[in-house]
N, C-alpha and C positions, 0 to 999 in steps of 0.2 A: 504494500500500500504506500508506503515512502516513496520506494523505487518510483510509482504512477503517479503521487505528488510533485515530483519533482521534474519528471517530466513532462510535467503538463506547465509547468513553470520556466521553465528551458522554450519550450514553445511557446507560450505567450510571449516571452524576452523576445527570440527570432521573430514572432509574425510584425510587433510593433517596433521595432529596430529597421524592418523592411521601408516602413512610409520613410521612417525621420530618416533616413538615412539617402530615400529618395531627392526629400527635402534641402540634404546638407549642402550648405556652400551657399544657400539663398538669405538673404534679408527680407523678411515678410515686415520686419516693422525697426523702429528706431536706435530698440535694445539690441539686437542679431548684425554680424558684419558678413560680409560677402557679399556677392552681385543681387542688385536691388532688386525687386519687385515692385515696378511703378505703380503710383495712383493716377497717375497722367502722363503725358506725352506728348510736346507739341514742337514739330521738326520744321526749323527754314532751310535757305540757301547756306549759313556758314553761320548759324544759332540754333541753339534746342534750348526746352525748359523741359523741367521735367519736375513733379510731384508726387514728395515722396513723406512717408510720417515721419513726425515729429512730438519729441516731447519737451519742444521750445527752446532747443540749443543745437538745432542742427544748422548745418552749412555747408557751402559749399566745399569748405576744407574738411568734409565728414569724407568725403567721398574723394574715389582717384576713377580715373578713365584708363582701362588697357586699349590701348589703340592699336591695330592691325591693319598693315598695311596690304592690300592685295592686288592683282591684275583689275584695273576700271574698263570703262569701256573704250577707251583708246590707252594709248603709252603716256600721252600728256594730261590726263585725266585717272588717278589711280584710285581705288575704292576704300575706303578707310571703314573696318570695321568695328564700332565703341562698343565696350562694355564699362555699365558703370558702378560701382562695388564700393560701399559702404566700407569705408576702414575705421570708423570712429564711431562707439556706441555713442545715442542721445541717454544721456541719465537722467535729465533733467522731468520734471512730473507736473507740464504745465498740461493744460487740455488745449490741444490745437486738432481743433474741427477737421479743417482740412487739409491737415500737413502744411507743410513748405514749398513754395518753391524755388528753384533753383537756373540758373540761367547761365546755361557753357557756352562762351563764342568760341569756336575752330580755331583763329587764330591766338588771339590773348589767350586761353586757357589751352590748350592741345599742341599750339605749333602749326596748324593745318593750315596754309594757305593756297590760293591759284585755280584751278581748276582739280574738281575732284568730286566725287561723289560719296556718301556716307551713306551708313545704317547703324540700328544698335542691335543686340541681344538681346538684350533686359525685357524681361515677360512683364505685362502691364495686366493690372486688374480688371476685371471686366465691370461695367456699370452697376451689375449687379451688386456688388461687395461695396464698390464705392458710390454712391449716392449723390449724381450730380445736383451741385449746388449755383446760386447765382455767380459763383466765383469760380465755376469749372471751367477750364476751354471749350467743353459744348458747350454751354449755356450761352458764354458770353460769343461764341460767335453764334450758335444758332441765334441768338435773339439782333446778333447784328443782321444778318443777312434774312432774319426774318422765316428762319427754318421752325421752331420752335412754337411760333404762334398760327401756325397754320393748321 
């Protein structure tokens, strides 16, 4: 009966070791470091913002960008792929509704300039989870362009 305790306890450890471990290496929120888990996302020509939680001390010095370079669509045009990775826990215990945001230029912040194309990694929450607000990027463009009120 031991011996069937025990291994039924060995099994529990393995089956819930499988998710977290699927998990590991992610930042789902402000306390966890590794590659973010956005709340938003919003990409130009050589800027991105991105929104990410907070417990009112985060920054952009929270964060580093691995940058990869690879073949673009021509030779003079090369494809830069961002990931961006929480290195700095928020400790802080403010309540911020909506996270932070954050705002990386290509060249000031990366290096990146000229011609060149970009993407990121970083999985982004679905609206689901995140509950857009007057202060989301849909909201505030749907309601500019009038997507929202129709």
């Amino acid at each position: 009966m031991r011996m069937l305790k025990m291994f039924s306890m060995v099994v529990v450890i393995f089956l819930t070791a499988i998710p977290l471990a699927a998990y590991a290496g992610y930042s789902h929120g402000p306390r966890q470091i590794g590659e973010v888990v956005l709340d938003e996302l919003l990409m130009g020509s050589n800027k991105f913002f991105i929104r990410v939680g907070s417990g009112g001390c985060t920054v952009k010095g929270s964060f580093k960008v691995d940058v990869k370079k690879e073949e673009g669509l021509t030779p003079k045009a090369p494809h830069y792929v961002l990931t961006i990775k929480r290195i700095k826990v928020d400790e802080c215990k403010a309540i911020v509704d909506n996270g932070t945001l954050i705002l990386f230029d290509m060249e000031k912040d990366l290096g990146i300039r000229g011609d060149f194309i970009y993407s990121l990694t970083n999985p982004v929450y679905s609206s689901f989870r995140i509950q857009p607000t007057d202060e989301s990027f849909l909201s505030i463009i749907g309601n500019r362009l009038n997507w929202l009120n129709k």
